[in-house]
N, C-alpha and C positions, 0 to 999 in steps of 0.2 A: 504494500500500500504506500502509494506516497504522500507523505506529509511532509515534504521541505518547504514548501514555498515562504514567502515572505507575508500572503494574504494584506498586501500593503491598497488596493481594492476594497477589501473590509473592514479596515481599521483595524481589526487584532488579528491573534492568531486562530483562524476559524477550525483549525484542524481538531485543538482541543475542544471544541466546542462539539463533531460533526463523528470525531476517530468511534468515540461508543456503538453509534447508528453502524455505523459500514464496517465494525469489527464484529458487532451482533449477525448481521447479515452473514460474513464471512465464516462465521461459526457455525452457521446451518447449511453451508454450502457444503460439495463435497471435499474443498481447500484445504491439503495436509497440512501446514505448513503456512505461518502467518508473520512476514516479515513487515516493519514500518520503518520509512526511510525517512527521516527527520533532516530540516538543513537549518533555515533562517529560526525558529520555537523548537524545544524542545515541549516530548508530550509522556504524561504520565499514563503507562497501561502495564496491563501484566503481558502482553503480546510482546516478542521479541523485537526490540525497536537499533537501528544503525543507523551514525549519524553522517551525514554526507558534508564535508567540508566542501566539497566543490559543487556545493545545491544551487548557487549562482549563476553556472553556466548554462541551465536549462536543466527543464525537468528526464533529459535522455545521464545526466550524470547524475541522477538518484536514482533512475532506475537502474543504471547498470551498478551504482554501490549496491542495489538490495540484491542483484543478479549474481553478485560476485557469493554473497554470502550461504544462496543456495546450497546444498549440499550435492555431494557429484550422482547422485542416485536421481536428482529433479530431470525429468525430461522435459518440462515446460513451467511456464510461470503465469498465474494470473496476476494482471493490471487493474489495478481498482484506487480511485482518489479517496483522500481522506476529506474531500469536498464536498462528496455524493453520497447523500444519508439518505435517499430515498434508494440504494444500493437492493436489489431483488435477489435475495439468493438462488430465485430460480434461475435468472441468468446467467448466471455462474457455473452452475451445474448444467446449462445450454451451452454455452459455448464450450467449455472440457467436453461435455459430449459428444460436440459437432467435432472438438479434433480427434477425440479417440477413436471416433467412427470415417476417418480421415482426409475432413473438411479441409485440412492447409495448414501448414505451420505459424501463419499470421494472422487471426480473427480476432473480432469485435462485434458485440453486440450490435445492432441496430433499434430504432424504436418507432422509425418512419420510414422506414426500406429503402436509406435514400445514405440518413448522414451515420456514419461511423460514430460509436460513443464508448463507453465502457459497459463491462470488463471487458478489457483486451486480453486476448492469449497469445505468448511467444514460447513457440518450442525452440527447443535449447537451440538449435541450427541458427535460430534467428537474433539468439544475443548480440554475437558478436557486430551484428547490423547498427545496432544501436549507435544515432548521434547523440549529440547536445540537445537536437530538438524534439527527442525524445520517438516513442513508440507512433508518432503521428507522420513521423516521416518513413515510416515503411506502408509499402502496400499489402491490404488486410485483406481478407473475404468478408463480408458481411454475415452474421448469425441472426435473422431474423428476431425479433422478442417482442413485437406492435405488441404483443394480449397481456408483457409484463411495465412494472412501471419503470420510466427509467431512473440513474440514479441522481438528478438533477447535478447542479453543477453553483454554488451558492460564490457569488463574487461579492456582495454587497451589503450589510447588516438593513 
């Protein structure tokens, strides 16, 4: 999950605010394994949290500090903001579905058949893809989810 940013848009740091919601979600999904990449706030959870000194450059170098921290037995990683607290654990458990059943090494949920949103899934092949501009700069397949809600995306108090 990332939570570096600076939330400098919301006035504080919205993550503490938002990490409960999309850590509850992530806890019903079928997600082994719950990393949170912290940069500009640090956040209090019992969930394993790494903190990214280089969360400045974009959010593709908090994701690859939480990438790094995987374990070598991870064959893929789901992407989920600490932003999106309307977070659907069926989504989740949509998209891993769609790659085990072997949808593409790069997907994203969809919510309008159109735009790309979260959870993203990258299988391992597609780490090393990652820039600074994060998991937005690769090409996804889309994983349908219109009938689920999406996990908004909160910039503004």
């Amino acid at each position: 999950m990332l939570a570096a940013g600076e939330a400098s848009r919301f006035g504080s740091p919205k993550q503490r605010l938002f990490l409960p919601a999309v850590l509850a979600a992530l806890e019903q999904s079928c997600v082994d394994d719950v990393v949170v990449v912290t940069g500009a706030h640090e956040v209090e959870t019992e969930a394993r949290v790494v903190h990214c000194p280089d969360w400045a450059r974009g959010p593709g170098a908090s994701l690859r500090c939480g990438l790094v921290t995987l374990c070598h037995e991870a064959e893929a990683a789901v992407v989920v903001l600490a932003d999106g607290p309307d977070l659907d654990s069926g989504a989740v458990d949509r998209v891993v579905g769609a790659w085990r059943d072997g949808a593409g090494n790069a997907l994203a949920a969809t919510y309008d058949g159109v735009n790309r949103s979260h959870p993203v899934l990258l299988a391992r092949s597609e780490w090393e893809r990652v820039s600074d501009e994060g998991a937005r700069a690769l090409e996804v397949k889309l994983v349908p989810c219109e009938d689920l809600t999406p996990p908004g995306d909160i910039d503004v108090e």
